[in-house]
Each structure stands twice: as C-alpha cells, then as structure tokens.
N, CA, C and O atoms as a Tinker XYZ file with bonds, in Angstrom:
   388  protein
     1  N    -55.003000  -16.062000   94.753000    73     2
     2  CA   -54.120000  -15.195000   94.010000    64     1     3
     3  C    -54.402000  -13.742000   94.362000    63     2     4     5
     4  O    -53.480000  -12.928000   94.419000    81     3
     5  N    -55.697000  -13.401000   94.603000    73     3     6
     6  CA   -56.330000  -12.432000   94.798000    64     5     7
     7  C    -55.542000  -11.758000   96.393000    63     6     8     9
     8  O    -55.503000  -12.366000   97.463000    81     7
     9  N    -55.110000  -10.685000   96.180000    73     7    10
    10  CA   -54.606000  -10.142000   97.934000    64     9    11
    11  C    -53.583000  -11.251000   98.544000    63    10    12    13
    12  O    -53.541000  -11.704000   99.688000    81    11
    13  N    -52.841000  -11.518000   97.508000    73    11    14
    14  CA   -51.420000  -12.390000   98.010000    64    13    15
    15  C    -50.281000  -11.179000   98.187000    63    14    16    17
    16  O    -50.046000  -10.289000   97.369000    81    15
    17  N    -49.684000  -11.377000   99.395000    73    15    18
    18  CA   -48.752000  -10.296000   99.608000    64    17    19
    19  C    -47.284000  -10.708000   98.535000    63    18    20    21
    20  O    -46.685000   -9.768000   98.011000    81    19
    21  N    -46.911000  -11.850000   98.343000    73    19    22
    22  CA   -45.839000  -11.997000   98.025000    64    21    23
    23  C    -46.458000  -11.467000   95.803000    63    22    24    25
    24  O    -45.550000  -11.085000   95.065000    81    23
    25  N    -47.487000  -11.539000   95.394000    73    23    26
    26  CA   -47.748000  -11.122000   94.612000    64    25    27
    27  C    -47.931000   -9.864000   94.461000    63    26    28    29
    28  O    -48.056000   -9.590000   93.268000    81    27
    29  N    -48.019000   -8.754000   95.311000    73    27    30
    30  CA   -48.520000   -7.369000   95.468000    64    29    31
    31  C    -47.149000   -6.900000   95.497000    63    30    32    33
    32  O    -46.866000   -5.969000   94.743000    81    31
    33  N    -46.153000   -7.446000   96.328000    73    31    34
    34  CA   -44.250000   -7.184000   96.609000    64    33    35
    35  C    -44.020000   -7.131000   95.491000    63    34    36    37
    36  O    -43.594000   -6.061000   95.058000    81    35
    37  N    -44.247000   -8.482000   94.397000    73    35    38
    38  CA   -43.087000   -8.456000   93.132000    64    37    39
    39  C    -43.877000   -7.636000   92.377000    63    38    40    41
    40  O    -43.213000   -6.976000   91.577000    81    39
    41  N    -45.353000   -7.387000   92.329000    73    39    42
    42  CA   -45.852000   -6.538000   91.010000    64    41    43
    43  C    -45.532000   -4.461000   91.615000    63    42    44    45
    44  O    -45.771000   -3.426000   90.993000    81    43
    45  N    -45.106000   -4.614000   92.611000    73    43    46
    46  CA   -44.513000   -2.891000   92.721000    64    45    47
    47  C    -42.975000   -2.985000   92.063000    63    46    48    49
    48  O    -42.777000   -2.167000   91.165000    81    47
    49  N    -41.962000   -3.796000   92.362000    73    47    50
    50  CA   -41.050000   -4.075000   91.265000    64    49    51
    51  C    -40.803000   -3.747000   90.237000    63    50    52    53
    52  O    -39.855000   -3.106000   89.783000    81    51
    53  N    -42.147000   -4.423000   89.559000    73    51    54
    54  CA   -42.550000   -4.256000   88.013000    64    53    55
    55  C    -43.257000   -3.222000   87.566000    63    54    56    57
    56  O    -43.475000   -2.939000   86.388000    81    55
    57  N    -43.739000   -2.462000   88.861000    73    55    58
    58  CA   -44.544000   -1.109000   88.288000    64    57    59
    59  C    -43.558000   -0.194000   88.039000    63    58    60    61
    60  O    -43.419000    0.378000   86.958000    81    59
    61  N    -42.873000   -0.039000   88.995000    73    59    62
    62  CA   -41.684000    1.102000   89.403000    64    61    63
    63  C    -40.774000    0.783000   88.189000    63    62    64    65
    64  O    -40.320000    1.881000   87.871000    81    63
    65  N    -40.280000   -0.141000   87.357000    73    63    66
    66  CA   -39.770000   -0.289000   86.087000    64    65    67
    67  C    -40.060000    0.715000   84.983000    63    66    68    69
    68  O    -39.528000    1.622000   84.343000    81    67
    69  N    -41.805000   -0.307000   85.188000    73    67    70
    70  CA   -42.448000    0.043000   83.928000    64    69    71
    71  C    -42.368000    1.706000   83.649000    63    70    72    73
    72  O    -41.942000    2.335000   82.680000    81    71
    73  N    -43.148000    2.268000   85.314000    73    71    74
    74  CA   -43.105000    3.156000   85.484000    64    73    75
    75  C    -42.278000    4.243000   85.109000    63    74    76    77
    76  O    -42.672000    5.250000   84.521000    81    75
    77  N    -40.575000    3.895000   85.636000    73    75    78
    78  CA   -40.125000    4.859000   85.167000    64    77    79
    79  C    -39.646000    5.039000   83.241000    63    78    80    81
    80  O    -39.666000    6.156000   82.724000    81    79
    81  N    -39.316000    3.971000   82.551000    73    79    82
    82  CA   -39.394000    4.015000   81.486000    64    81    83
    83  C    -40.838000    4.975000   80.682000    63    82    84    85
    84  O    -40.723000    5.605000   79.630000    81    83
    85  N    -41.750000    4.891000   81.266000    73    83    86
    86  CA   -43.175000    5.302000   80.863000    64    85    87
    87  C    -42.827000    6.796000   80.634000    63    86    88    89
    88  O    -42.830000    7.310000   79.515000    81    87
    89  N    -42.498000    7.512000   81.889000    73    87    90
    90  CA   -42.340000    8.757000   82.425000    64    89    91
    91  C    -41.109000    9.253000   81.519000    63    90    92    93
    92  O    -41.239000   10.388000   81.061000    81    91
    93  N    -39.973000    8.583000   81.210000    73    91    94
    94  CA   -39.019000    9.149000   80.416000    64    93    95
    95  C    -39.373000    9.613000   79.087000    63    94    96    97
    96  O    -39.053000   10.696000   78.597000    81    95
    97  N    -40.294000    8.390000   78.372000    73    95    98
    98  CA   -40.442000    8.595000   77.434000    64    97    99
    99  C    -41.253000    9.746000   76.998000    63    98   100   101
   100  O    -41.069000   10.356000   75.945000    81    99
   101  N    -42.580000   10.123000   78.277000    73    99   102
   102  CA   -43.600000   10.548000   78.095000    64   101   103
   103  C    -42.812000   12.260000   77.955000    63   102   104   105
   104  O    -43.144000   13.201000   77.233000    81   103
   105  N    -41.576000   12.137000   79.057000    73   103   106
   106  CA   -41.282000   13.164000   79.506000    64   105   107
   107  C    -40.113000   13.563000   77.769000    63   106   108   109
   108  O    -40.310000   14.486000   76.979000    81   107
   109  N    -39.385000   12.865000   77.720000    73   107   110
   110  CA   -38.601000   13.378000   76.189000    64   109   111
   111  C    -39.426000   13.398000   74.747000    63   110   112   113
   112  O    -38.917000   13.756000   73.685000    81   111
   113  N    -40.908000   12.908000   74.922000    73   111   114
   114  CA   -41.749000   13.001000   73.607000    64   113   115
   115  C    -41.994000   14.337000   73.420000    63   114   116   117
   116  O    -41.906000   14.873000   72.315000    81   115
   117  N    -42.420000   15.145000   74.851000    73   115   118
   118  CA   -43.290000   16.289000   75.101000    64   117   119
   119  C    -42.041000   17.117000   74.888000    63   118   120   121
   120  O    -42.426000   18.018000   74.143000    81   119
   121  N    -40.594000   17.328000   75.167000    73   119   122
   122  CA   -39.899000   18.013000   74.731000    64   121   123
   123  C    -39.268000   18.123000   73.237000    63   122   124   125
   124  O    -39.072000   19.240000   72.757000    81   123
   125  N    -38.967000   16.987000   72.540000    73   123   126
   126  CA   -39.020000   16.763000   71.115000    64   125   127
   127  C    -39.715000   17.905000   70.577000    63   126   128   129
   128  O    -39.343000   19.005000   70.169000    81   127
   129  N    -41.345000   17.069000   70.747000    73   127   130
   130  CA   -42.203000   17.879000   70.003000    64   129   131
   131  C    -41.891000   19.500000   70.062000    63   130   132   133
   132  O    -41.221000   19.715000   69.052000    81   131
   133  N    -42.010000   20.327000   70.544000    73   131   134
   134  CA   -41.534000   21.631000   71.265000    64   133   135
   135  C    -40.703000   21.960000   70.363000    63   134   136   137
   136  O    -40.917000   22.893000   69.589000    81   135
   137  N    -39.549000   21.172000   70.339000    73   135   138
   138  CA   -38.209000   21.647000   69.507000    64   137   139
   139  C    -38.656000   22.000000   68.066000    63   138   140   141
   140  O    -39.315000   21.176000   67.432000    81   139
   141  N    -38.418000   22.848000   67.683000    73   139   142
   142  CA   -38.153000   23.894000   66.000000    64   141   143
   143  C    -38.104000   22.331000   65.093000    63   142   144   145
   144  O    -37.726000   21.359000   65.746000    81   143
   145  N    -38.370000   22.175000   64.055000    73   143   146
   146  CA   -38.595000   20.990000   63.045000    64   145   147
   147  C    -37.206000   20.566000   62.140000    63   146   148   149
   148  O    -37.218000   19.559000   61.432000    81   147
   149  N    -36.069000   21.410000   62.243000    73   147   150
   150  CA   -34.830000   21.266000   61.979000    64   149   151
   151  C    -33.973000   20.778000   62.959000    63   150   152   153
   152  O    -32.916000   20.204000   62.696000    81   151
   153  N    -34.405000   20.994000   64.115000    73   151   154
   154  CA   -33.651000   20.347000   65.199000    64   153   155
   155  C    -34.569000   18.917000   65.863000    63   154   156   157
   156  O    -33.877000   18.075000   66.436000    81   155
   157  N    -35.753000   18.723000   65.797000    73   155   158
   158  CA   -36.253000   17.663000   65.830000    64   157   159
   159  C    -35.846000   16.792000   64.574000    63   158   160   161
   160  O    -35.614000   15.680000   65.049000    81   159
   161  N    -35.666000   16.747000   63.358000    73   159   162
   162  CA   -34.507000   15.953000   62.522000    64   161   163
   163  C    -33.414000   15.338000   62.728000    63   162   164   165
   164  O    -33.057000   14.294000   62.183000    81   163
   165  N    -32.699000   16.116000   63.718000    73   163   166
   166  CA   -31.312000   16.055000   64.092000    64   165   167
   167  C    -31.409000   15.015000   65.399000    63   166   168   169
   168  O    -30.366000   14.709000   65.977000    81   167
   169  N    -32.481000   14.571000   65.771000    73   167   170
   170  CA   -32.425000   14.171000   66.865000    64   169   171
   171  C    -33.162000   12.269000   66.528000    63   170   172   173
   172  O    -34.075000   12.137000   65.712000    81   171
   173  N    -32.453000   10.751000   67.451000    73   171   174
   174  CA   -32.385000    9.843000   67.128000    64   173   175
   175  C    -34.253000    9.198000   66.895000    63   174   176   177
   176  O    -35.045000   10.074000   66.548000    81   175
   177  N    -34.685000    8.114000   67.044000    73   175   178
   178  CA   -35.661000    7.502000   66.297000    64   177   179
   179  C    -36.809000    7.861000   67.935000    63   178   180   181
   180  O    -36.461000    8.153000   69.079000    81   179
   181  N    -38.129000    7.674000   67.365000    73   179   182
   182  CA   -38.655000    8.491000   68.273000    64   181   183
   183  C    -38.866000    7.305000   70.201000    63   182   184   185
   184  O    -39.496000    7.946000   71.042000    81   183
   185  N    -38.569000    6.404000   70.510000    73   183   186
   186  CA   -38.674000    5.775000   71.946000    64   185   187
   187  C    -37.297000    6.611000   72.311000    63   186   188   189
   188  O    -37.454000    7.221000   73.369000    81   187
   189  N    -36.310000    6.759000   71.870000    73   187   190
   190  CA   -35.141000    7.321000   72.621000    64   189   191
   191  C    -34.713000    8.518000   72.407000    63   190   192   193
   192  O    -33.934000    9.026000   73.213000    81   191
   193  N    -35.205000    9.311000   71.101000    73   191   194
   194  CA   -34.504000   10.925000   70.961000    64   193   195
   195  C    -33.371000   10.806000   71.045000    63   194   196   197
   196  O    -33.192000   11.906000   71.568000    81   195
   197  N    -32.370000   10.387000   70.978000    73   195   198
   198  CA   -30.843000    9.930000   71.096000    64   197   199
   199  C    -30.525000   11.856000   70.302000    63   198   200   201
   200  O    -30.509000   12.054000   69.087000    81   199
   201  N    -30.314000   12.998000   71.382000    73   199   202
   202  CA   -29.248000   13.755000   70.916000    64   201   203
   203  C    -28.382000   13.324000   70.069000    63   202   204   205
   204  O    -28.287000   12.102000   69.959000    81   203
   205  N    -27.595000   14.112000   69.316000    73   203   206
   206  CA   -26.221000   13.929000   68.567000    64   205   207
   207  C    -25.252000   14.261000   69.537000    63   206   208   209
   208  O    -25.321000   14.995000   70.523000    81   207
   209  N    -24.330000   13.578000   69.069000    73   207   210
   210  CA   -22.500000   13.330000   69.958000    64   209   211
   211  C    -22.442000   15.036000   70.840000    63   210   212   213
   212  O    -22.449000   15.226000   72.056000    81   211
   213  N    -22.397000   15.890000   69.924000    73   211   214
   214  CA   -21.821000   17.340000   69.987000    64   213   215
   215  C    -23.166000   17.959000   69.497000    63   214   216   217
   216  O    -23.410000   17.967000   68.291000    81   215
   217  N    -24.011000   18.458000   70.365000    73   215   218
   218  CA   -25.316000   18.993000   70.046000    64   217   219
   219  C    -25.125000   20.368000   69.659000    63   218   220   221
   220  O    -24.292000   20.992000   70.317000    81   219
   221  N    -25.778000   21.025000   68.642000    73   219   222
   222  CA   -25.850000   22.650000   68.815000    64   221   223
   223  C    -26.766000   23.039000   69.747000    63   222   224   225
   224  O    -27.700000   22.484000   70.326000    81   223
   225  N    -26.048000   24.628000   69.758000    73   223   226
   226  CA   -26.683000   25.464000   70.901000    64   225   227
   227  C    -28.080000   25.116000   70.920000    63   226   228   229
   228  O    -28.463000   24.939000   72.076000    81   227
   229  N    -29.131000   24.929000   69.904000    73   227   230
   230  CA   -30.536000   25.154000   70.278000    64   229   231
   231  C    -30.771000   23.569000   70.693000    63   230   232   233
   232  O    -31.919000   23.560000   71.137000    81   231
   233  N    -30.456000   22.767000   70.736000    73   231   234
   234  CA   -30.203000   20.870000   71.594000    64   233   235
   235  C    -30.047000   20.764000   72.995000    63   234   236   237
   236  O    -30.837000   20.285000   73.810000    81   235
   237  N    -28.470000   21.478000   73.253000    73   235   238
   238  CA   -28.151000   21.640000   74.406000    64   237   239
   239  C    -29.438000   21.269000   75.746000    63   238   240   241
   240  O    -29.417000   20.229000   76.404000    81   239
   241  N    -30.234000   22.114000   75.876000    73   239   242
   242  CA   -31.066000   22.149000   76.689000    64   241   243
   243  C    -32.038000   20.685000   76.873000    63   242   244   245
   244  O    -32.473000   20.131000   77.883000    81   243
   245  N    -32.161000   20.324000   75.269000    73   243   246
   246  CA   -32.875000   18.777000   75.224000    64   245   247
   247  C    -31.763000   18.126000   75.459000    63   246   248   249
   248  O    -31.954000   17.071000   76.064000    81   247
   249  N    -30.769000   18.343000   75.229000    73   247   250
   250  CA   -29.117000   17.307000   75.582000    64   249   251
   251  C    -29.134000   16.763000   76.843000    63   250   252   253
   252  O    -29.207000   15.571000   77.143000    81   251
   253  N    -29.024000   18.202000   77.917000    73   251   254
   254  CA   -29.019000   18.324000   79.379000    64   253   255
   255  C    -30.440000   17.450000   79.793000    63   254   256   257
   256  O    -30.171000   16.605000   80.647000    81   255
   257  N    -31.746000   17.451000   79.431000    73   255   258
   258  CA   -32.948000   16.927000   79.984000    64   257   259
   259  C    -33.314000   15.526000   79.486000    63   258   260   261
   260  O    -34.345000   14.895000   79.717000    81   259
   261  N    -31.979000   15.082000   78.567000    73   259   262
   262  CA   -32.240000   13.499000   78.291000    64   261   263
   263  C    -31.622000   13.044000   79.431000    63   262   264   265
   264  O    -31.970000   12.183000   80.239000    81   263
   265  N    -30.499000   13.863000   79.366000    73   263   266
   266  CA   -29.428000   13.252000   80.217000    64   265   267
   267  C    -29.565000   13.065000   81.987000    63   266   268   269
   268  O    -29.154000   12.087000   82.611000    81   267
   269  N    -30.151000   14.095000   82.493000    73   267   270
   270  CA   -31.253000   13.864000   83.458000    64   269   271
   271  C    -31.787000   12.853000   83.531000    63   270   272   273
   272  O    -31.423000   11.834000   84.118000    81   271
   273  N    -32.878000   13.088000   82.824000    73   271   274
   274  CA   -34.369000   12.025000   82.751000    64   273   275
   275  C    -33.605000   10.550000   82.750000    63   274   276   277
   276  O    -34.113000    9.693000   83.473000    81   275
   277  N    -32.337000   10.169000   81.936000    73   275   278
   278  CA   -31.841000    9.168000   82.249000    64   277   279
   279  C    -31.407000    8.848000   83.425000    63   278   280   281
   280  O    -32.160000    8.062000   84.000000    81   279
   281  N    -30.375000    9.189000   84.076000    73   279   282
   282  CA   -30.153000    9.192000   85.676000    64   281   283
   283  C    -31.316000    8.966000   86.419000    63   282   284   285
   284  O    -31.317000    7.919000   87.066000    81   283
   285  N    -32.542000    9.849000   86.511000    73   283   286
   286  CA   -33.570000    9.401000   87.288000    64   285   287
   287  C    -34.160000    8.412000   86.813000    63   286   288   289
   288  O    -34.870000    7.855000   87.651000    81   287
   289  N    -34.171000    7.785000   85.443000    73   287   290
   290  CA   -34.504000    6.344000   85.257000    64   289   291
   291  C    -33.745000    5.392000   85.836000    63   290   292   293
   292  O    -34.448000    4.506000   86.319000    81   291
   293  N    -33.007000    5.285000   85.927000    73   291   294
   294  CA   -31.759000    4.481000   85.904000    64   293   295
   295  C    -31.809000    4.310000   87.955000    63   294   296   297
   296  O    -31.445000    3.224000   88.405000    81   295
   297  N    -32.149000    5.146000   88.717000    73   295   298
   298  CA   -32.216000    5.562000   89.730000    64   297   299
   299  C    -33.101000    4.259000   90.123000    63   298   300   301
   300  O    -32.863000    3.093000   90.438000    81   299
   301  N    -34.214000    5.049000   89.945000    73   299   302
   302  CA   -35.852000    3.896000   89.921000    64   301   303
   303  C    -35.163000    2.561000   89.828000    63   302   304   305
   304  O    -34.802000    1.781000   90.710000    81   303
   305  N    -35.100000    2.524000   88.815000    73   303   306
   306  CA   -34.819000    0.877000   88.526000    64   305   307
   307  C    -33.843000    0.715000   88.974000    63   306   308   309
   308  O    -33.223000   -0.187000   88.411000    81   307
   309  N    -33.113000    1.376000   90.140000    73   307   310
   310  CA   -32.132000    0.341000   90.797000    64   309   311
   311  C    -32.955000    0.305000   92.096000    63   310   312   313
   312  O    -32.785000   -0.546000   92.969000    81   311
   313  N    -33.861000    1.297000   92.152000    73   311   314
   314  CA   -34.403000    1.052000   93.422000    64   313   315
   315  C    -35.699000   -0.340000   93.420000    63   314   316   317
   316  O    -36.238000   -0.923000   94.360000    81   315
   317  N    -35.854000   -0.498000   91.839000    73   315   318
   318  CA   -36.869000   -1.376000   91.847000    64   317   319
   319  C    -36.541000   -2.756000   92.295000    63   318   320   321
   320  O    -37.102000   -3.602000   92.992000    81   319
   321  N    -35.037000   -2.640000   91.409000    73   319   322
   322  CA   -33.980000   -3.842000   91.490000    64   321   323
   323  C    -33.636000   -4.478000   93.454000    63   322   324   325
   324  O    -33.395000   -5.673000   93.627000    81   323
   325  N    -33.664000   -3.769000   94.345000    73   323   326
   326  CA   -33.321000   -3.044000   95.456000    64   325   327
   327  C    -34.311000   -3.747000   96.179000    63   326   328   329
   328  O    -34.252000   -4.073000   97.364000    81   327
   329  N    -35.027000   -3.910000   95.547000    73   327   330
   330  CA   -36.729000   -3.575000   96.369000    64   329   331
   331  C    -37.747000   -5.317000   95.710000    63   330   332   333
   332  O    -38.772000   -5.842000   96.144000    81   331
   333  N    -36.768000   -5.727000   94.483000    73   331   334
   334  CA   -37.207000   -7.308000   94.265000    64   333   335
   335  C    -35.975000   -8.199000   94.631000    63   334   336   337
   336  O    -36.188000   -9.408000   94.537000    81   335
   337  N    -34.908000   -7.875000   94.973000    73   335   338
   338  CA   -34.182000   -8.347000   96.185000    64   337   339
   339  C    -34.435000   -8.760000   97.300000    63   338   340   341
   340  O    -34.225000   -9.897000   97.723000    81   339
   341  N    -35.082000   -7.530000   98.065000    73   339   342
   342  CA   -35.775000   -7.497000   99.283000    64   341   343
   343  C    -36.603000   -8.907000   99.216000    63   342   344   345
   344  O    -36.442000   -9.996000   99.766000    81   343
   345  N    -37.520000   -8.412000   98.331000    73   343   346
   346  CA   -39.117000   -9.511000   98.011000    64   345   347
   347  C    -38.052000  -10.909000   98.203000    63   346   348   349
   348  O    -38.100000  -11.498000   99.282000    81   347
   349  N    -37.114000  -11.398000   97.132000    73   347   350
   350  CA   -36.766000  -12.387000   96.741000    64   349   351
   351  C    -35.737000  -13.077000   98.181000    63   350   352   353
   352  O    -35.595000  -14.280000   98.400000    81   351
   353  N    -35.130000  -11.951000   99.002000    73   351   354
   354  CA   -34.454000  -12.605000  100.466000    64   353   355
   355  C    -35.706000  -12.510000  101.288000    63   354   356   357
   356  O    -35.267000  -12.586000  102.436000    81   355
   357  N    -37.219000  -12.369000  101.383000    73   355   358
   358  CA   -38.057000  -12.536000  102.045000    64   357   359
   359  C    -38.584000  -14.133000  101.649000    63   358   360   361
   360  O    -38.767000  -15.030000  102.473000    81   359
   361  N    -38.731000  -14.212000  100.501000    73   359   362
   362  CA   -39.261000  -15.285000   99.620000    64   361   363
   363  C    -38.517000  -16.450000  100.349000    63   362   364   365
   364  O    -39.241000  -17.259000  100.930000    81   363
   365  N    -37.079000  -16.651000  100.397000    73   363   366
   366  CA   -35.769000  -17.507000  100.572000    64   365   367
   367  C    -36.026000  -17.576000  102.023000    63   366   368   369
   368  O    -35.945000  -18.747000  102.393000    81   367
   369  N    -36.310000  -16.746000  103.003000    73   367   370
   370  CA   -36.065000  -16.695000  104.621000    64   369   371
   371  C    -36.962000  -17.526000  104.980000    63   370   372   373
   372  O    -36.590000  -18.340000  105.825000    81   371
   373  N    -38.418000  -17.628000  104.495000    73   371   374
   374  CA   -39.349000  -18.134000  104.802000    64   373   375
   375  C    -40.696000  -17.431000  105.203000    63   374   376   377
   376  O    -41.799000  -17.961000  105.339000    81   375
   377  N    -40.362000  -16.166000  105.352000    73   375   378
   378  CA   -41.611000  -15.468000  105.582000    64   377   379
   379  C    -43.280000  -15.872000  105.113000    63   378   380   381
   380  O    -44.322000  -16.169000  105.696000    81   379
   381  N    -42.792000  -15.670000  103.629000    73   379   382
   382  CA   -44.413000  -16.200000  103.059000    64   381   383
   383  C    -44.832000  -17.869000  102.995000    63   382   384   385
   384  O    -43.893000  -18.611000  103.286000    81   383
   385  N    -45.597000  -18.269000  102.792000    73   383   386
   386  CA   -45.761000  -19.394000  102.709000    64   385   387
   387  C    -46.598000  -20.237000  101.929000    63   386   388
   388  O    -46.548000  -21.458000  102.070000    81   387
C-alpha cells in the first residue's frame, strides 16, 4: 500500500478538493472577522458567510472576495475532477497493475 502510484494519483485528487475548500474558508473567516460587528451580523452562518442578495456599501468588498474565492474554488475542483479522470482512464487502459 505503502508507495503505490495508483494510490498517491487518487489521494492528490482528494487533496486539491480538500484543499481548496480549506483555503476558502480559511480565507472568508479572516475577512469576516475584520468586518465592523454590525456588518458581520448581516452576513450568513459561519462555513459560508453567505453575503446578503444586495449588500451595503461597507459588504461590497467582502461581496466581491466571496465571490472570487468561489470561482477559484470551483476552478481547483474542476481541476481535481480533471486530474481523477486522468487517474481513472489510466486505471481502465491498463497501466497500473
């Protein structure tokens, strides 16, 4: 099990997932916090910060950097998706054994 390639392929998959979820969160906790204590209220339950529909001016900026940070999640994990494809038409061809 130890230094199996077809095990080392699917667990980068699963890092690059984990990974980017990790980083979003880590990355919209650290801005939350920051925000004034009336506008951290206004904002959804704490794994997602879910902005409101129509943010006010002092949001905006956390509005724009969810909305980001999502795209580059979303990115990752298609590249992870991309990339256990790969593993899984290597798996099917016959490569490993």
């Amino acid at each position: 099990m130890r230094g199996n390639p077809m095990i080392m392929l699917l667990s980068l998959s699963a890092l690059m997932w984990i990974g980017a979820q990790n980083w979003r969160r880590r990355k919209l906790k650290r801005a939350a916090r920051d925000l004034p204590t009336l506008m951290q209220r206004m904002l959804g339950p704490e794994p997602a910060f879910e902005p409101p529909a129509d943010p006010p001016e002092g949001l905006q900026g956390f509005a724009r950097l969810h909305d980001r940070t999502r795209r580059v999640e979303w990115i990752i994990r298609a590249v992870a998706l991309l990339w256990l494809g790969y593993v899984v038409f290597l798996l099917l061809k016959g490569t490993f054994q």
